[in-house]
C-alpha positions as protocol buffer text, in pm:
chain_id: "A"
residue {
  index: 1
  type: UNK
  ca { x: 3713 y: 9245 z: 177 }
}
residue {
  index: 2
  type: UNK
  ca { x: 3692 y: 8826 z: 210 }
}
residue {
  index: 3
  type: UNK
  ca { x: 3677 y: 8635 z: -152 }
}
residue {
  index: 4
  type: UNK
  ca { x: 3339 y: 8551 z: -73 }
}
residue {
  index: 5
  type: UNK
  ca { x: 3241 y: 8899 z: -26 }
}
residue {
  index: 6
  type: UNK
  ca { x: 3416 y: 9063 z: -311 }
}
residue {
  index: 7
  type: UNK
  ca { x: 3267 y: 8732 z: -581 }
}
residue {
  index: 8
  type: UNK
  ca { x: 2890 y: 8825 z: -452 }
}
residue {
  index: 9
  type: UNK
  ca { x: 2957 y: 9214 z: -541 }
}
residue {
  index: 10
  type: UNK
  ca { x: 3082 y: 9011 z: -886 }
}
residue {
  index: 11
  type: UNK
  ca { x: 2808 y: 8813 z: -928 }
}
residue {
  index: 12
  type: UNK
  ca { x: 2549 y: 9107 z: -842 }
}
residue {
  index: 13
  type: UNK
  ca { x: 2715 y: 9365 z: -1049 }
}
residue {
  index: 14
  type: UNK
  ca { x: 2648 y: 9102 z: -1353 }
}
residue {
  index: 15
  type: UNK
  ca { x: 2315 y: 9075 z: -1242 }
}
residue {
  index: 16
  type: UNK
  ca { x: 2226 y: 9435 z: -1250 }
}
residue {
  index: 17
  type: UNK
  ca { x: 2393 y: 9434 z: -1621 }
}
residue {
  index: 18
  type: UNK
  ca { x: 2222 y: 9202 z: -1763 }
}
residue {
  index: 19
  type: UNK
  ca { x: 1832 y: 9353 z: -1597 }
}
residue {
  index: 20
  type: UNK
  ca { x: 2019 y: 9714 z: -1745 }
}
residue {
  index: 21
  type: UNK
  ca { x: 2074 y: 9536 z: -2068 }
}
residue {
  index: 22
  type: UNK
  ca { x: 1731 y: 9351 z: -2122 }
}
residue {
  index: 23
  type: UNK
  ca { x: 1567 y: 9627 z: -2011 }
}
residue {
  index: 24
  type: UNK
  ca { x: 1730 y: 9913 z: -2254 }
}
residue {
  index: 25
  type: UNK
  ca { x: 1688 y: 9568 z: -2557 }
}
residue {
  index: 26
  type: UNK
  ca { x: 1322 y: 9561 z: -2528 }
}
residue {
  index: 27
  type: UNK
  ca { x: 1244 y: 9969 z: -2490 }
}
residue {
  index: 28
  type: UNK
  ca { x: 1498 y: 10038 z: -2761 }
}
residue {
  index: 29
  type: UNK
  ca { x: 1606 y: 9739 z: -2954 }
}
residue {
  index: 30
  type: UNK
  ca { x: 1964 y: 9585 z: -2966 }
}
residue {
  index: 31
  type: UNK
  ca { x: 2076 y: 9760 z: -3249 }
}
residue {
  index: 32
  type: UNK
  ca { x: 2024 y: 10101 z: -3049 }
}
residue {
  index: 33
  type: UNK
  ca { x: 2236 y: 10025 z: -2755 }
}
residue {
  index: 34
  type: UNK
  ca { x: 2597 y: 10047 z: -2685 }
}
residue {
  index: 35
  type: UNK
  ca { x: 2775 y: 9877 z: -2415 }
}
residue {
  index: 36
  type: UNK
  ca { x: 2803 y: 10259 z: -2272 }
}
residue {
  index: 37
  type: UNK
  ca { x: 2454 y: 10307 z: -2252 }
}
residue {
  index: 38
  type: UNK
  ca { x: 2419 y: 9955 z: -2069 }
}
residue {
  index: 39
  type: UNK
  ca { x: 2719 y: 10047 z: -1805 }
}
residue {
  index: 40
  type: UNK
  ca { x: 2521 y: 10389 z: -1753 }
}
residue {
  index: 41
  type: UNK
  ca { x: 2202 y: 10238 z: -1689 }
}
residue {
  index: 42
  type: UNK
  ca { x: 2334 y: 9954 z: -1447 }
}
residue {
  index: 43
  type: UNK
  ca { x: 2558 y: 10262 z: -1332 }
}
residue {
  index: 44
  type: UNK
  ca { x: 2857 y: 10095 z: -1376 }
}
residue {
  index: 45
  type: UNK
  ca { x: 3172 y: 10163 z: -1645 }
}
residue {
  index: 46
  type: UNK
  ca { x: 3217 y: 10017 z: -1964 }
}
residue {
  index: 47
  type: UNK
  ca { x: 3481 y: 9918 z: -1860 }
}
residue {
  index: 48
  type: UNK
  ca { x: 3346 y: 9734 z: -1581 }
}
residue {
  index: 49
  type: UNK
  ca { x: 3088 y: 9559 z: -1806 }
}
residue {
  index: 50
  type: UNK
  ca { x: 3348 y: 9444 z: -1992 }
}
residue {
  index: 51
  type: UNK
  ca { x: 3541 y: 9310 z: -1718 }
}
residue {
  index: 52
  type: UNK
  ca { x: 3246 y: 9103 z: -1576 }
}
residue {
  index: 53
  type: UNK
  ca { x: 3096 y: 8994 z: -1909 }
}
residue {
  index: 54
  type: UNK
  ca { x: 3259 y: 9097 z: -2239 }
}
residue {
  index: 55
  type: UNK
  ca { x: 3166 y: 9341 z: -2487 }
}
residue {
  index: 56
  type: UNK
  ca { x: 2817 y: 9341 z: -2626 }
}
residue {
  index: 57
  type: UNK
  ca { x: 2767 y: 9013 z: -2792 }
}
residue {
  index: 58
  type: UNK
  ca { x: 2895 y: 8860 z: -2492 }
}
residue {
  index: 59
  type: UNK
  ca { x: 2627 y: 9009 z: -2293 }
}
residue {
  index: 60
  type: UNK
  ca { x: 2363 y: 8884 z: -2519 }
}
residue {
  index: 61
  type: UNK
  ca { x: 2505 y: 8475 z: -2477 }
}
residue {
  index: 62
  type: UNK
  ca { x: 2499 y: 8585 z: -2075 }
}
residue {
  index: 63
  type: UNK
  ca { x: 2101 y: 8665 z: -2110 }
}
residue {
  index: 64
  type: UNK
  ca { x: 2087 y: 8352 z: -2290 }
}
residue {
  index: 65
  type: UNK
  ca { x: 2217 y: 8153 z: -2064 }
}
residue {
  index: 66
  type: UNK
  ca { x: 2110 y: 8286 z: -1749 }
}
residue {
  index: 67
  type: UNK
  ca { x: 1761 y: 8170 z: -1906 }
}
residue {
  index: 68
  type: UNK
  ca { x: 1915 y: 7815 z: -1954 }
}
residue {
  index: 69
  type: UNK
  ca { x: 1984 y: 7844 z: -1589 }
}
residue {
  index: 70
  type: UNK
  ca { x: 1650 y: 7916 z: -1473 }
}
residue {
  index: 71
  type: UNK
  ca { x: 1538 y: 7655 z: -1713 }
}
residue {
  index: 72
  type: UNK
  ca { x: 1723 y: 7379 z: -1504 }
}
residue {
  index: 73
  type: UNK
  ca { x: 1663 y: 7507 z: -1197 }
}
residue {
  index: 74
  type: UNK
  ca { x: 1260 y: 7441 z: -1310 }
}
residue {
  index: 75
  type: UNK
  ca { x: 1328 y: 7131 z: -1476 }
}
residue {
  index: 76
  type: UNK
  ca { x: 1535 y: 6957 z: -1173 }
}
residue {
  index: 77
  type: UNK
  ca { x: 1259 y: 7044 z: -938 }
}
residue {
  index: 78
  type: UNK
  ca { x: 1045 y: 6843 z: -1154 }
}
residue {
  index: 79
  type: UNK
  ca { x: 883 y: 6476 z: -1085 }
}
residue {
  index: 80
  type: UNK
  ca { x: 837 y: 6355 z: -1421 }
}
residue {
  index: 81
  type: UNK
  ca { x: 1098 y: 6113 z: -1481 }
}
residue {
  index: 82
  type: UNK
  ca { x: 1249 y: 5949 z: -1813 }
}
residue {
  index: 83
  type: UNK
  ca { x: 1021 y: 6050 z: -2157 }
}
residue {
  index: 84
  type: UNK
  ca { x: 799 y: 6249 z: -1956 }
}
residue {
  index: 85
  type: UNK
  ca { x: 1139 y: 6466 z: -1797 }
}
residue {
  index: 86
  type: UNK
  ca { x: 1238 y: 6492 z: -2192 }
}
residue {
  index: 87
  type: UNK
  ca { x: 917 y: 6653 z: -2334 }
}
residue {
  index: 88
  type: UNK
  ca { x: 899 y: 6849 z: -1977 }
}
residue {
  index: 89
  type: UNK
  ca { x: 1262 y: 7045 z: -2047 }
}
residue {
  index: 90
  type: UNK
  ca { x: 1203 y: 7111 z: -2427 }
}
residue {
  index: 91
  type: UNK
  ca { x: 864 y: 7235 z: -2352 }
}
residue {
  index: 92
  type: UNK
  ca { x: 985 y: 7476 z: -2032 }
}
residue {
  index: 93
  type: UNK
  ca { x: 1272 y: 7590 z: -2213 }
}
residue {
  index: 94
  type: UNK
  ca { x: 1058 y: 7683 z: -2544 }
}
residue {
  index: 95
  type: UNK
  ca { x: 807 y: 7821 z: -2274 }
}
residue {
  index: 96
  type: UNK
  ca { x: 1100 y: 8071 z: -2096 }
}
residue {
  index: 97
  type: UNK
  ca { x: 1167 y: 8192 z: -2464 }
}
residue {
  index: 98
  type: UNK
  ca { x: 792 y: 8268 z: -2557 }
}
residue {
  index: 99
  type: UNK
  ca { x: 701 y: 8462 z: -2214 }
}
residue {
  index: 100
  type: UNK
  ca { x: 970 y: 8703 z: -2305 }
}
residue {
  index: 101
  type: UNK
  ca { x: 952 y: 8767 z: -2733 }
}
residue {
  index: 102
  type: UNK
  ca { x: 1055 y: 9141 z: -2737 }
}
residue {
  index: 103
  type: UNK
  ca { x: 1390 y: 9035 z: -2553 }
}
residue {
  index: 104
  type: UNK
  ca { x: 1505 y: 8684 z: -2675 }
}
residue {
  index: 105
  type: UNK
  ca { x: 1389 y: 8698 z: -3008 }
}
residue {
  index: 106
  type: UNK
  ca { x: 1607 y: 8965 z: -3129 }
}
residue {
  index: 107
  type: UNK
  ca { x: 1902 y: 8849 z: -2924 }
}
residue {
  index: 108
  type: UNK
  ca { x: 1879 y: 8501 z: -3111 }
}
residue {
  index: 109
  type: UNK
  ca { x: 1849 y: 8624 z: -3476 }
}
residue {
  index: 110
  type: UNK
  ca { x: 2169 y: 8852 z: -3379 }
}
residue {
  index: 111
  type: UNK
  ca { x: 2405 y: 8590 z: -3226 }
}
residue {
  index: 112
  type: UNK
  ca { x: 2321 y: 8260 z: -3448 }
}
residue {
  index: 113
  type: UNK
  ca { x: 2728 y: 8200 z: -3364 }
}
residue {
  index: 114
  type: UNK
  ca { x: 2596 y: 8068 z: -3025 }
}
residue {
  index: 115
  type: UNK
  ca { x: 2475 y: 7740 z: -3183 }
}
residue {
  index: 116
  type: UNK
  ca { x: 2843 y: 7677 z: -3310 }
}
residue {
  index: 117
  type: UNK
  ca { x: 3093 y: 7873 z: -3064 }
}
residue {
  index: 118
  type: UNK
  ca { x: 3047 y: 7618 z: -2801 }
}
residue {
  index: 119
  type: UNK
  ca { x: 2824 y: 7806 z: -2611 }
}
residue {
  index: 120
  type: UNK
  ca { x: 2533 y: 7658 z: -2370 }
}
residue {
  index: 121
  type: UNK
  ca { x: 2254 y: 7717 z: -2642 }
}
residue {
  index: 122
  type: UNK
  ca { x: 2450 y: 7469 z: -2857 }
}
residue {
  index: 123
  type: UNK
  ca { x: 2513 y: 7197 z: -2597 }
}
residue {
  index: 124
  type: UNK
  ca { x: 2282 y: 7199 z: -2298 }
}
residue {
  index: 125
  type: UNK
  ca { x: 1991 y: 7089 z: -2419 }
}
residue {
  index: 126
  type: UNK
  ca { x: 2161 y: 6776 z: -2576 }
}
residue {
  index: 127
  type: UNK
  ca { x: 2314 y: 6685 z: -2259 }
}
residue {
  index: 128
  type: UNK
  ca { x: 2005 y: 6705 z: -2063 }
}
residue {
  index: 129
  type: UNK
  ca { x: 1835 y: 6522 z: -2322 }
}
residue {
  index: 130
  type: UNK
  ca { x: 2100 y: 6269 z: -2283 }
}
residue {
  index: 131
  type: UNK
  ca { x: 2022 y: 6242 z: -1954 }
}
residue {
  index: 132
  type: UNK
  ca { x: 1648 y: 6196 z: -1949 }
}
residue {
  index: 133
  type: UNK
  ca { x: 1685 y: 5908 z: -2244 }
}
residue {
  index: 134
  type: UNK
  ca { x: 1907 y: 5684 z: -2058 }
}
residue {
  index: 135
  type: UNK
  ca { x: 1662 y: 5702 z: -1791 }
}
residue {
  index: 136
  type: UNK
  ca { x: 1393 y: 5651 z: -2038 }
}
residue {
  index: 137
  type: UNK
  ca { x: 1571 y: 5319 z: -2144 }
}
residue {
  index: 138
  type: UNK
  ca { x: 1660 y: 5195 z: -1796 }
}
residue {
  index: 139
  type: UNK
  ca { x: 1251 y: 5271 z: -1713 }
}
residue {
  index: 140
  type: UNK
  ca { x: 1195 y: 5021 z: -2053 }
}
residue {
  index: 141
  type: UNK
  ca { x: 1009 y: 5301 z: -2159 }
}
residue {
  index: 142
  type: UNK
  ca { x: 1272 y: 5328 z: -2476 }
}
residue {
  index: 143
  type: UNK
  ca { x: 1396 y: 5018 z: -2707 }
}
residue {
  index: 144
  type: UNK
  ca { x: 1726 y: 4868 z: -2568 }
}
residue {
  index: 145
  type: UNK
  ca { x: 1796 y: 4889 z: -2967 }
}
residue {
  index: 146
  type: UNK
  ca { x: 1802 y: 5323 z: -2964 }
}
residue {
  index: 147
  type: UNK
  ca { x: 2136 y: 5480 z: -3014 }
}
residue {
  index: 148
  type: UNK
  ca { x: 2030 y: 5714 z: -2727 }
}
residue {
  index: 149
  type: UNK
  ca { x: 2310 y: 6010 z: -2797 }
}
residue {
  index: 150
  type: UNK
  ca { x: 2154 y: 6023 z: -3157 }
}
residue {
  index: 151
  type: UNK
  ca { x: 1877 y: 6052 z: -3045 }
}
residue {
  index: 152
  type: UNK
  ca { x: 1898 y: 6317 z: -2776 }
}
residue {
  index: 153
  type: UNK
  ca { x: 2111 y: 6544 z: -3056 }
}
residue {
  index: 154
  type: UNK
  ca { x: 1809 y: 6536 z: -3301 }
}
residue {
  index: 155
  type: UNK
  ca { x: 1562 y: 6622 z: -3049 }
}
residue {
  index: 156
  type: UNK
  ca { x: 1804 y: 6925 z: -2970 }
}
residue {
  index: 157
  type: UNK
  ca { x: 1854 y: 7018 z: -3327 }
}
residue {
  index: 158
  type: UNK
  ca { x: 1483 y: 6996 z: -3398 }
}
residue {
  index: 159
  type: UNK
  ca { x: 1398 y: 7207 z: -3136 }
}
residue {
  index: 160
  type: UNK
  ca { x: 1709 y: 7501 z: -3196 }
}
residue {
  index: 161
  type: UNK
  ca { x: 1552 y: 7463 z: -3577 }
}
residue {
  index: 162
  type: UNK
  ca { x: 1235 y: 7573 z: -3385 }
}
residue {
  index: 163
  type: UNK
  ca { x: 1356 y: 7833 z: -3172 }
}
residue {
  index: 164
  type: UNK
  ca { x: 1525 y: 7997 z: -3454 }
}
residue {
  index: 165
  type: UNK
  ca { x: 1191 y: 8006 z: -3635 }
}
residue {
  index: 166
  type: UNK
  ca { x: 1054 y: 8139 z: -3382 }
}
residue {
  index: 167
  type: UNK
  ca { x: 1295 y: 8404 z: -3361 }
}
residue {
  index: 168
  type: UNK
  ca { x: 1321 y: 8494 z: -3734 }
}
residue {
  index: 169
  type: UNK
  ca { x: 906 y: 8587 z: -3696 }
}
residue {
  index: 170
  type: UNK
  ca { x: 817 y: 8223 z: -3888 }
}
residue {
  index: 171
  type: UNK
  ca { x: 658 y: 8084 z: -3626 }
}
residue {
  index: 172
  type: UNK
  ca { x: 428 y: 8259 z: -3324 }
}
residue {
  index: 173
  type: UNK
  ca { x: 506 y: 8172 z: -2985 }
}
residue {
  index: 174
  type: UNK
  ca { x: 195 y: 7943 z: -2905 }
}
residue {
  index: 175
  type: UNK
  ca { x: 294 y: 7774 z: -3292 }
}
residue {
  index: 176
  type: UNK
  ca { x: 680 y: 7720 z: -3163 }
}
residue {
  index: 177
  type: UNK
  ca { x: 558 y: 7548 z: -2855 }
}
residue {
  index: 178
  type: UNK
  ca { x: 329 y: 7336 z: -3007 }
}
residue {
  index: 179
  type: UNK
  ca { x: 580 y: 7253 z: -3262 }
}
residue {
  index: 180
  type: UNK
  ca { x: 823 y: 7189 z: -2979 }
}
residue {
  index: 181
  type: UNK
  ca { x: 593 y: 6943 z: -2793 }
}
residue {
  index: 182
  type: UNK
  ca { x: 504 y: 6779 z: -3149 }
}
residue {
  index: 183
  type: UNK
  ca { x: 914 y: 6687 z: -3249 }
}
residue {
  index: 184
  type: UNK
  ca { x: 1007 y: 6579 z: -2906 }
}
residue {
  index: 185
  type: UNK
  ca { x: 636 y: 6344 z: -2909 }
}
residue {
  index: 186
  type: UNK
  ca { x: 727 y: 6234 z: -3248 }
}
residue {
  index: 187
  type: UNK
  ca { x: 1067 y: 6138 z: -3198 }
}
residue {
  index: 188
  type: UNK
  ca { x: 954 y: 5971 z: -2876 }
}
residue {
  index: 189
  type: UNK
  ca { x: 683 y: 5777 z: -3036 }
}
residue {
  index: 190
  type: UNK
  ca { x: 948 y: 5626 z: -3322 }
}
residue {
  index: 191
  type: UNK
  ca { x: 1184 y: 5467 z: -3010 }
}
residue {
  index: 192
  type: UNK
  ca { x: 909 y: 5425 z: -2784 }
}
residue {
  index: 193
  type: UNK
  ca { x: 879 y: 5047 z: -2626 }
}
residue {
  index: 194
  type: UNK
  ca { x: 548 y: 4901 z: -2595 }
}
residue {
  index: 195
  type: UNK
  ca { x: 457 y: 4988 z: -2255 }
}
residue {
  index: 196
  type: UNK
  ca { x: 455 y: 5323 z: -2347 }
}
residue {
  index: 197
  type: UNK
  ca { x: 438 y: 5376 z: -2694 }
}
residue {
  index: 198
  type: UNK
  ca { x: 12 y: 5360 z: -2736 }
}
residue {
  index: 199
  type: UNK
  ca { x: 33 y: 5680 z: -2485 }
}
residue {
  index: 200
  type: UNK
  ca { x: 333 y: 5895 z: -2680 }
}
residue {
  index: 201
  type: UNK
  ca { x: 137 y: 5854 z: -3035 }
}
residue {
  index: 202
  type: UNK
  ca { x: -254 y: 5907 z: -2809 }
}
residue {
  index: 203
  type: UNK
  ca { x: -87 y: 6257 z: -2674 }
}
residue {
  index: 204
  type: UNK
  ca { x: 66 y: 6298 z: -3042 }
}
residue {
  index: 205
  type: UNK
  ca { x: -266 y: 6253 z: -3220 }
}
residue {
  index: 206
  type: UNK
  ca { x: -428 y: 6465 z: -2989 }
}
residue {
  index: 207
  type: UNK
  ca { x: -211 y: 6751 z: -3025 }
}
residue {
  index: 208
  type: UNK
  ca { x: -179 y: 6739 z: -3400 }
}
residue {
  index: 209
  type: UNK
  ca { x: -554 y: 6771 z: -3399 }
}
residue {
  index: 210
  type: UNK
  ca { x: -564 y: 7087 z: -3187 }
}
residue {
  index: 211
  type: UNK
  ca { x: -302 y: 7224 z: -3398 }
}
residue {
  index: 212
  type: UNK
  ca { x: -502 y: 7129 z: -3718 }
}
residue {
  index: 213
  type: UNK
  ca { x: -833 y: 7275 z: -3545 }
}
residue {
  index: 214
  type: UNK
  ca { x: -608 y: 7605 z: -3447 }
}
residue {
  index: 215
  type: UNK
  ca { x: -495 y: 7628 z: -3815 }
}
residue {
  index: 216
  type: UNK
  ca { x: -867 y: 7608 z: -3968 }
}
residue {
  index: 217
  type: UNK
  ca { x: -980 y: 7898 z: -3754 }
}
residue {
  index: 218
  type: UNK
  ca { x: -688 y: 8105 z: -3876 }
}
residue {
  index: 219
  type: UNK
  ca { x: -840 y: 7986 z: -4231 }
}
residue {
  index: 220
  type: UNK
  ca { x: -1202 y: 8094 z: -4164 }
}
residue {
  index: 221
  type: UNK
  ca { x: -1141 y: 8388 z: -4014 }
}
């Protein structure tokens, strides 16, 4: 069998685990399935999981991040460019989490190491960020005066704050969302320049008065 051959059995092999393993999560709940019961269900061994992946917790960070990756595959297709491209990924990304609550949110509250162990969760959205900024600034859309990697980490740590939330039950998922769209807007708005600032704090106001509107309903009712 060619390398190229036997590395596509690899890569769909860790495929079918991960489907086996999100599907047995939400039916049964994480705490109820062993890597066995995975391997059986993608009809694989254990062992064979664990060759390809890890053990369990490794299979959870492999969900994870085979979100992120559908996450940049969405946002790179995208036109928005510069603060536009920077409310776009946090939004997706807290989006791909909300569509699928019965899976991700138990997965997150389990492996809260991911946010310090280097893996994607913990890094990717920074970068990205990064990325978008400095593209922001060269558009003059930022101040020439905004440290741009501080700013891209506190957008990422307000929004993991958020998606933890979320996970934990504190937050629903259209309230993590909005909250999402609301940090990355109001972080925005502070290093906006002038050409663009009026717009952030317009799409700001408006939001924070839906929210408010949303949140006197739930008081009524």
């Amino acid at each position: 069998m060619s390398v190229g051959l036997r590395e596509k059995g690899k890569a769909r092999r860790r495929s079918e685990v991960l489907a086996a393993a999100s599907t047995l999560w939400r039916m049964h709940g994480v705490a109820n399935v062993t890597l066995a019961h995975i391997a059986e269900t993608a009809e694989v061994s254990a062992q064979t999981v664990y060759n390809l992946i890890g053990g369990v917790e490794e299979v959870k960070v492999a969900i994870v991040d085979e979100l992120l990756e559908r996450l940049e595959h969405s946002v790179g297709t995208a036109s928005e460019r510069g603060v536009d491209l920077s409310v776009r990924r946090a939004l997706t990304s807290a989006r791909l989490f909300a569509e699928d609550p019965d899976l991700y949110r138990q997965i997150l509250v389990g492996i809260p190491q991911a946010v310090f162990d280097g893996a994607r969760l913990s890094q990717d959205g920074s970068v990205f960020q990064r990325a978008a900024l400095l593209e922001a600034q060269r558009l003059g859309q930022l101040r020439p005066d905004i440290d741009i990697d501080a700013v891209s980490w506190q957008i990422h740590v307000q929004y993991l704050g958020g998606l933890f939330s979320w996970a934990s039950g504190s937050l629903d998922d259209a309230a993590f969302v909005r909250a999402t769209e609301v940090g990355v807007l109001a972080l925005l708005s502070a290093c906006a320049s002038e050409a663009v600032r009026a717009d952030l704090q317009g799409r700001l106001t408006r939001l924070l008065a839906v929210s408010d509107c949303l949140q006197s309903r739930v008081n009524d009712r």
